[in-house]
C-alpha positions in Angstrom: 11.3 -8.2 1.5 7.6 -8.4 0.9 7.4 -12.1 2.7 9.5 -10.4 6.2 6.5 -7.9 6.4 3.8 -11.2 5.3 4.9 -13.1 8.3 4.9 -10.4 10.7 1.1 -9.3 9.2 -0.1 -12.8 8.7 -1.8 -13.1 12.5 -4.0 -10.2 11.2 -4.9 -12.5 7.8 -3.8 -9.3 5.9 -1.2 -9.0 2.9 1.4 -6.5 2.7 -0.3 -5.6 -0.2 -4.0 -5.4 1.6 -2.3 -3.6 4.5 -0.7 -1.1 1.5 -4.0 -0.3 0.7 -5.9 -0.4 3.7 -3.7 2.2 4.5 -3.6 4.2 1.9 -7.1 4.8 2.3 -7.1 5.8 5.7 -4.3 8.7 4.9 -5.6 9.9 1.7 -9.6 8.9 2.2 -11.9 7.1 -0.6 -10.1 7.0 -4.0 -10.8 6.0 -7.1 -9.0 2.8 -8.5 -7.2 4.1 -11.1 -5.5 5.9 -8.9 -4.6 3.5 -6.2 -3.2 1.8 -8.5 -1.1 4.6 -9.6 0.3 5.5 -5.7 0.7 1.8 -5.3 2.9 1.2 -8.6 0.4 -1.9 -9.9 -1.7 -2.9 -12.7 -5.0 -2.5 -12.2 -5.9 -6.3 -12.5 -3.6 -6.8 -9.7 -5.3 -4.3 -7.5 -9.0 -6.0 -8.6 -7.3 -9.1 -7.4 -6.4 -7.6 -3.9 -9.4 -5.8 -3.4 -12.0 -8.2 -3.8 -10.9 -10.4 0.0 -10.9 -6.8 1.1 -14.4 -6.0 0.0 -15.7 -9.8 0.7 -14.8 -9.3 4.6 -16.1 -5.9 4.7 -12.9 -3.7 5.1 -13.5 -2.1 2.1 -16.5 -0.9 0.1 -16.8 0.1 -3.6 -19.0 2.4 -5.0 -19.5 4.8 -8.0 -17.2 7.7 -8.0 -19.1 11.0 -7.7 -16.5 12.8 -9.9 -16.6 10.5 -12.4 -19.5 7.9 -12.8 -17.8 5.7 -14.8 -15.5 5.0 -12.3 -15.2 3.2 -9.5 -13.9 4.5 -5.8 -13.0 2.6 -2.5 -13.7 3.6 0.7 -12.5 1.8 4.1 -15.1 0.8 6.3 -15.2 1.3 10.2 -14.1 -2.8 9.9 -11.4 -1.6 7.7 -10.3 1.1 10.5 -10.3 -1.6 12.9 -8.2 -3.8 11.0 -5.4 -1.4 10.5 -5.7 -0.5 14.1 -4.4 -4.4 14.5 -2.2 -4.9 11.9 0.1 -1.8 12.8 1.5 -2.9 15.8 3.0 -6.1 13.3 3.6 -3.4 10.9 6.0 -1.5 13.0 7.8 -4.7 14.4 8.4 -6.0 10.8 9.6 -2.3 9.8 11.8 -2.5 13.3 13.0 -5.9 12.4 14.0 -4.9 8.7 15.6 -1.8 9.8 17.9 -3.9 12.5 18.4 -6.1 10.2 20.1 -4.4 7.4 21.5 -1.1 9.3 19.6 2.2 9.5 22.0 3.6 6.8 21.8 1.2 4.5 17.8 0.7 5.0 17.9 5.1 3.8 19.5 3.6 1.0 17.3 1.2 0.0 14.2 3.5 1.0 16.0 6.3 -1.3 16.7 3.6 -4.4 13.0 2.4 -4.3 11.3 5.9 -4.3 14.1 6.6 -7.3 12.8 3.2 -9.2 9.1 4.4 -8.6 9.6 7.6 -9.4 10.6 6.6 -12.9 8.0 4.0 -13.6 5.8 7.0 -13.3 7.2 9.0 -15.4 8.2 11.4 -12.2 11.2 13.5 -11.7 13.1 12.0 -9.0 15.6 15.1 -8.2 18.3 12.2 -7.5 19.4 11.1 -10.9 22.6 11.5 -12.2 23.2 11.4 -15.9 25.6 8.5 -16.9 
């Protein structure tokens, strides 16, 4: 799945993962890392890794967290903005494309599924579950 929505992001030189972030930050505003990588479902040394191009080219910037100043928070940028701005379009035709591809039933399904699987790598109550 993750390379479908790389091809149809890669004329904006953005990961899905980048794009995951980007836009993350433009719903929920700055954040501190721990917890984007908590809503995202990665290890922080992963987000560190993804964050860094994002920082280098200016669509992101890092600073001290006012709640907490041992922590660090991430804020998009206007450049940031811009970028998500660009990338949606390709965002929306990969999510199209997926969707067509695999049946709008079956693509609930799958949506359903990964929110379950997330759900209870956090620790969260899922209201799904069955017991076996």
């Amino acid at each position: 799945m993750s390379r479908h929505y790389e091809a149809f992001l890669a004329p904006t030189g953005t990961t899905a993962t980048q794009f995951s972030i980007l836009r993350l930050l433009q719903c929920d505003g700055p954040r501190p890392l721990s917890r984007i990588a908590e809503a995202l479902v990665m290890e922080r040394t992963t987000l560190y890794r993804a964050l860094a191009p994002l920082e280098r080219s200016g669509l992101i910037r890092l600073r001290d967290d006012a709640a907490d100043s041992r922590a660090r928070c991430a804020v998009l940028t206007r450049k940031g903005a811009a970028r998500i701005r660009q990338a949606m379009p390709c965002w929306r035709r990969a999510q199209r494309s997926f969707v067509d591809a695999v049946g709008a039933e079956d693509w609930r399904e799958i949506a359903s599924r990964l929110d379950r699987i997330r759900r209870r790598i956090a620790g969260e109550p899922s209201g799904w579950e069955s017991t076996p």
